[in-house]
TORPA-7658 format. One line per 5 residues: number of its first residue (from 1); their letters; for each residue z, x, y of N, C-alpha, C, O. Coordinates in Angstrom, 3 decimals. Atoms other than C-alpha are relative to their C-alpha. Last residue first. Layout:
BEGIN
NUM) a) Z X Y Z X Y Z X Y Z X Y ~ ...
//
This chain:
BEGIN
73) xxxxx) 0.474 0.364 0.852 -3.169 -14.984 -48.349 0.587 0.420 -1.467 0.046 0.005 -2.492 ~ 0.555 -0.832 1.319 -1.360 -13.441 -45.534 -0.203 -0.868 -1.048 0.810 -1.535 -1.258 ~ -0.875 0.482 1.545 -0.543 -15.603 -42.692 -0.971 0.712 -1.144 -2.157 0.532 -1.423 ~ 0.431 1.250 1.039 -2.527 -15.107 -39.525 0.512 0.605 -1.478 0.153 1.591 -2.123 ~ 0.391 -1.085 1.199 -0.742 -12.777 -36.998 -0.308 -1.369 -1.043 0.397 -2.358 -1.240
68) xxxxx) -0.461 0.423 1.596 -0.586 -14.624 -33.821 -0.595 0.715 -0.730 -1.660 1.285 -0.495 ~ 0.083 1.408 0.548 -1.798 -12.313 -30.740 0.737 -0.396 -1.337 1.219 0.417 -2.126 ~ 1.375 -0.254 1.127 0.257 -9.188 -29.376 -0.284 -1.634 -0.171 0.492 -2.554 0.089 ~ -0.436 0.435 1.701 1.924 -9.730 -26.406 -1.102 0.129 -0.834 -2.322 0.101 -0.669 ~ 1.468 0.525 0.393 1.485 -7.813 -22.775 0.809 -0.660 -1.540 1.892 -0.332 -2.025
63) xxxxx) 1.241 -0.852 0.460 4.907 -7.877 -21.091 -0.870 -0.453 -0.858 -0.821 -1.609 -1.279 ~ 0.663 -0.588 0.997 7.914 -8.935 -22.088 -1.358 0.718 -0.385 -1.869 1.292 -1.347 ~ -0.614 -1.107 0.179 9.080 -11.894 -20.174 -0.511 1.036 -0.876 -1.106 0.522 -1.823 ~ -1.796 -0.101 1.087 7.001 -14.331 -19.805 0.097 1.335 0.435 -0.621 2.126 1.046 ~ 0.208 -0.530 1.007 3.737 -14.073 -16.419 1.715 -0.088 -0.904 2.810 0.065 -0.361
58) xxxxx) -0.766 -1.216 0.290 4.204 -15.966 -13.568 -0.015 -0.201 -1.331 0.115 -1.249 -1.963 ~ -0.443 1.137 1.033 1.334 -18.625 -12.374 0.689 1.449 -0.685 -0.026 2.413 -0.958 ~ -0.224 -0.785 1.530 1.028 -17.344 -9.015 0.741 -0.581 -1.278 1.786 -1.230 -1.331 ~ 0.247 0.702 1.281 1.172 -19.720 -6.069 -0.776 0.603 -1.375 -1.586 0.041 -2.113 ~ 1.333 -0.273 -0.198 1.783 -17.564 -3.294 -0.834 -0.827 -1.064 -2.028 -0.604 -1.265
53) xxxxx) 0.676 0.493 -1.194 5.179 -19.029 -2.738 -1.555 0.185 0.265 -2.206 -0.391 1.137 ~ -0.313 1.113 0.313 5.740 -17.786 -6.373 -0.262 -0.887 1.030 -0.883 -1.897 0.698 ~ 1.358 0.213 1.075 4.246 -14.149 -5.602 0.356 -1.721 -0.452 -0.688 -2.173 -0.923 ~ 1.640 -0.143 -0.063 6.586 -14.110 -3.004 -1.181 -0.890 -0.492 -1.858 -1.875 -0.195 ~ 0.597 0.898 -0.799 9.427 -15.091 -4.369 -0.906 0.226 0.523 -1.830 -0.436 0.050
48) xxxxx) 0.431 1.182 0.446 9.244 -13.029 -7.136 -0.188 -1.190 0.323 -0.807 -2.083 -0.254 ~ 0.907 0.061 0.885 8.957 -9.853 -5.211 -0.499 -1.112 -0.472 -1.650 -1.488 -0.247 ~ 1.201 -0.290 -1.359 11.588 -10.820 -2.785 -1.617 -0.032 -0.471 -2.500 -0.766 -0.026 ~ 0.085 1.163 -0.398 13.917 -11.151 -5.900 -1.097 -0.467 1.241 -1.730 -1.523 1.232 ~ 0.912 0.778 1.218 12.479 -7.708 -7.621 0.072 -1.668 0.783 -0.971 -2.312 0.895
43) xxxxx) -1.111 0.532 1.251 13.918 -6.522 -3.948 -1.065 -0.891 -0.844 -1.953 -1.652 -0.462 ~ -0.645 1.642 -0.129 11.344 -4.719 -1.730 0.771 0.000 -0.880 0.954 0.966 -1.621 ~ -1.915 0.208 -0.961 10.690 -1.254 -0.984 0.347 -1.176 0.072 0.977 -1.620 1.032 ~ -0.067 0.391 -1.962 7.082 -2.038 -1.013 0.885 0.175 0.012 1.485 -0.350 0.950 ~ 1.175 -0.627 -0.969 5.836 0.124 -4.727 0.181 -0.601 1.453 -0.495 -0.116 2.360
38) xxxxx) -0.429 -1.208 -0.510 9.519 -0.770 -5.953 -0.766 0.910 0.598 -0.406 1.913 1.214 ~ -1.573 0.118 -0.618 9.288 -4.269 -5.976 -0.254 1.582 0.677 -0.427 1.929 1.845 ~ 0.653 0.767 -1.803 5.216 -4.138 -6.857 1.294 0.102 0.616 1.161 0.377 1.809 ~ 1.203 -1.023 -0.713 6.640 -1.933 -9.976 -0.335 -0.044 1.002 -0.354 0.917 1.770 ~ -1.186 -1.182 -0.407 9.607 -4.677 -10.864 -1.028 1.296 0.675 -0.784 1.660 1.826
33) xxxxx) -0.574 0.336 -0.723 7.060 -7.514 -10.608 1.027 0.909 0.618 1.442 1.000 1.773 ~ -1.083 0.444 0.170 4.555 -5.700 -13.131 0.968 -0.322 1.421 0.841 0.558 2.273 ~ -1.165 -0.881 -1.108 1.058 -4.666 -11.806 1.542 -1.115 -0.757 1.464 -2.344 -0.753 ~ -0.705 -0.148 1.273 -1.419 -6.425 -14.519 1.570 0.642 0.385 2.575 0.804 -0.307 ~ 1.175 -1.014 0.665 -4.803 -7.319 -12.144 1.364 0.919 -1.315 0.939 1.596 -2.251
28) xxxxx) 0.729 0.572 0.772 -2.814 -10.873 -10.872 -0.836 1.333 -1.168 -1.313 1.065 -2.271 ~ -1.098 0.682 0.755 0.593 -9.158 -9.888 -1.173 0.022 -1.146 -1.160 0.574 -2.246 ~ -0.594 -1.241 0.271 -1.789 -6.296 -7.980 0.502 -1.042 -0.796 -0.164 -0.796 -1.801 ~ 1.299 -0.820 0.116 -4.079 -9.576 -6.352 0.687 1.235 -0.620 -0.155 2.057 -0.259 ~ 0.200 1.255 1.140 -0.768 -11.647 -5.895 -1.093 0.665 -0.583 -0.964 0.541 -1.801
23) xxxxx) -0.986 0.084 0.982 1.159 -8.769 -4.373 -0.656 -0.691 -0.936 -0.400 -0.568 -2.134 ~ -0.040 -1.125 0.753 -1.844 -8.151 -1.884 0.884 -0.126 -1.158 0.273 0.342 -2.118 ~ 1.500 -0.552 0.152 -2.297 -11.613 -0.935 0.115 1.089 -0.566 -0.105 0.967 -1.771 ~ 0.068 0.534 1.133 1.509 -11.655 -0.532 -1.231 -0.109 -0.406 -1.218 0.529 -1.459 ~ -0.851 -0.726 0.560 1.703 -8.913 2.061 0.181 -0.787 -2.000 0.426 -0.294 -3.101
18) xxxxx) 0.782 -0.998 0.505 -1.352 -10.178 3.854 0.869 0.495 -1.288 0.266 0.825 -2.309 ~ 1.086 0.743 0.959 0.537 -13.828 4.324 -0.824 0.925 -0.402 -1.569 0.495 -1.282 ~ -0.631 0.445 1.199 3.938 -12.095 5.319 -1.188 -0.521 -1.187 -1.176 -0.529 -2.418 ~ -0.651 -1.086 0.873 2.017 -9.688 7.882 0.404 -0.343 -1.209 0.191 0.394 -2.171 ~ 0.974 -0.970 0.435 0.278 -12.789 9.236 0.397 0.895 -0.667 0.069 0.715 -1.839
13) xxxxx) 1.941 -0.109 -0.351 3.303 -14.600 9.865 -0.814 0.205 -0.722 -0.677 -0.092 -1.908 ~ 0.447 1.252 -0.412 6.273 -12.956 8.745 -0.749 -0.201 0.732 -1.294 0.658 1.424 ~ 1.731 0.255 0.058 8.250 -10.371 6.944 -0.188 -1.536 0.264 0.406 -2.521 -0.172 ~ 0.783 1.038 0.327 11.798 -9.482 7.922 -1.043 0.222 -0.149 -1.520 1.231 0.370 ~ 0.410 0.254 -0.992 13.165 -5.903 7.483 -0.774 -1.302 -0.083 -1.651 -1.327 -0.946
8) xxxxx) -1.242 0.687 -0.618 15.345 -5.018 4.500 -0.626 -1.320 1.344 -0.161 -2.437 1.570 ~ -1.038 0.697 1.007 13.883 -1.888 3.955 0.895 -0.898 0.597 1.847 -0.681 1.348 ~ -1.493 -0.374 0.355 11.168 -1.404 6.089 0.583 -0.430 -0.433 0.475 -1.656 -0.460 ~ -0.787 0.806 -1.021 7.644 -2.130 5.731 0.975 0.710 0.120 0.906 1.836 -0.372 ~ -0.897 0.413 0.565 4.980 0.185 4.497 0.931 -0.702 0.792 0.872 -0.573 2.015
3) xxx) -0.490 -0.278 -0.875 1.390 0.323 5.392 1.844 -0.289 -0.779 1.997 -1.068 -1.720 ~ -0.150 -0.612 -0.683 -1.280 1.507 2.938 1.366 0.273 1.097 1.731 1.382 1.485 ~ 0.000 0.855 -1.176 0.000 0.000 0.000 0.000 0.897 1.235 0.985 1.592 1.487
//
């Protein structure tokens, strides 16, 4: 992220609506919530609101999953 905020520091407006645009576009391409946290100096909670006000359909817990395993014959 080119610009960084400060820790702590409101976001809003324009700034708030680029800031989630970018989160949702990094959430959406595989970027984990805790990663995007700690790539803006944000809190994971900050993070997940965000991306939730941005209307992101949030990923389970756990990361990528394997598919069903079809039943052995």
């Amino acid at each position: 992220m080119a610009e960084t905020l400060k820790k702590g520091s409101r976001v809003t407006g324009a700034a708030r609506d680029k800031l989630a645009a970018d989160l949702k576009k990094k959430y959406d391409s595989g970027a984990s919530i805790r990663a995007l946290a700690e790539e803006t100096g944000r809190s994971y909670g900050f993070v997940h609101r965000m991306l939730s006000e941005s209307g992101v359909t949030l990923r389970g817990r756990g990361g990528a999953t394997r598919g069903k395993k079809t039943p052995a014959s």
